[in-house]
C-alpha positions in Angstrom: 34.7 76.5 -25.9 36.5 75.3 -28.5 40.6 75.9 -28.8 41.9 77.2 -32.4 43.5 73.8 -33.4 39.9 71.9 -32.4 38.3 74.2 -34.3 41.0 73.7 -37.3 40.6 70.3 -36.8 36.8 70.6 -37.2 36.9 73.1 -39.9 39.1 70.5 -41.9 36.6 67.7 -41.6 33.6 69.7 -42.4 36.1 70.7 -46.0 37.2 67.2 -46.0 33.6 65.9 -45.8 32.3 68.6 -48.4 35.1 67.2 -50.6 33.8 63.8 -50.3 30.3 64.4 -50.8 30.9 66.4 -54.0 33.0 63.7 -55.6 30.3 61.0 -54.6 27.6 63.5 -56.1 30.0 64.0 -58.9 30.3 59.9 -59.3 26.5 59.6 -59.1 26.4 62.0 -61.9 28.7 60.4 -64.2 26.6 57.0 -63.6 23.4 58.8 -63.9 24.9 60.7 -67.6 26.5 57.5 -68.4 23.2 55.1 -67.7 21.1 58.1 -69.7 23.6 57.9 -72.8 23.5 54.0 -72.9 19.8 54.2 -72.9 19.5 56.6 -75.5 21.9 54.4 -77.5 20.1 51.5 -77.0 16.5 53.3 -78.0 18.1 54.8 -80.6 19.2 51.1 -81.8 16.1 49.8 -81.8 14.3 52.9 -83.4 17.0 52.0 -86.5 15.5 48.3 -86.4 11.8 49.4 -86.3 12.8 51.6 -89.4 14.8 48.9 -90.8 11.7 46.4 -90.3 9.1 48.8 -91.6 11.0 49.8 -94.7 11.4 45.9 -95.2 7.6 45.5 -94.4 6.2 48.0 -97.2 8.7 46.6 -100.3 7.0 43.6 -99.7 3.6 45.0 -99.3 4.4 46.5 -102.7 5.8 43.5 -104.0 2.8 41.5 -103.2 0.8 44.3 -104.8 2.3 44.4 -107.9 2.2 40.6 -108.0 -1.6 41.1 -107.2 -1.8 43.3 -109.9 0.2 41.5 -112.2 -1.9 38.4 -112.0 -5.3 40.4 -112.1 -4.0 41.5 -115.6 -3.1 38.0 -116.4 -6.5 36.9 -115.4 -8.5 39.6 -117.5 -5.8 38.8 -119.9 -7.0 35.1 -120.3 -11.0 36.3 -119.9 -10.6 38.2 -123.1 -8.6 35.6 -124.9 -11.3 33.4 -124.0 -14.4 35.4 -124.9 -12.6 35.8 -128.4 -12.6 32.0 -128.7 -15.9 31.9 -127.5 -17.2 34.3 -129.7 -15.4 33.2 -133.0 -16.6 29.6 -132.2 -20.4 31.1 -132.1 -19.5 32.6 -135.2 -18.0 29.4 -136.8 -21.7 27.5 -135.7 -23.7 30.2 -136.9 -21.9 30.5 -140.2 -22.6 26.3 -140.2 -25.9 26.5 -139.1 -26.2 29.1 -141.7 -24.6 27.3 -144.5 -26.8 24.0 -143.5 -30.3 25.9 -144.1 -29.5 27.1 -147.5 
């Protein structure tokens, strides 16, 4: 059996040793809290680059397409201006072939 002051004695290690294990637990919280926050910081970080990259990505996707576009119209541009010479120079030879068999 157990004497009052042994018992005391025991009962203050058992609180002692509940103190202790709730300030470790509390510890491994704060590390656990503080590990999740700088994770979601960091994921958060790079969610900001991946916007940052695609917003990039699609001006220049419209850039090129308006280039694109830009030199399509200069093309059909210089296909008509062409097929006007063409067609006033068959002109020009028909009005001279015309003019030579009269």
């Amino acid at each position: 059996m157990l004497s009052d002051n042994d018992r005391d004695l025991e009962i203050r290690d058992l609180q002692t040793a509940v103190v202790a294990m709730r300030e470790a637990l509390e510890a491994a919280q704060r590390v656990a809290q503080d590990r999740l926050q700088s994770a979601v910081a960091q994921a958060s970080a790079e969610a900001e680059q991946l916007k940052a990259a695609i917003t990039a990505l699609r001006a220049e996707l419209e850039a090129q397409r308006q280039r694109h576009l830009e030199a399509m119209q200069e093309q059909r541009q210089l296909a008509a201006d062409e097929a006007r010479q063409l067609q006033a120079t068959i002109q020009a030879i028909r009005a001279e072939l015309e003019a030579r068999s009269r």
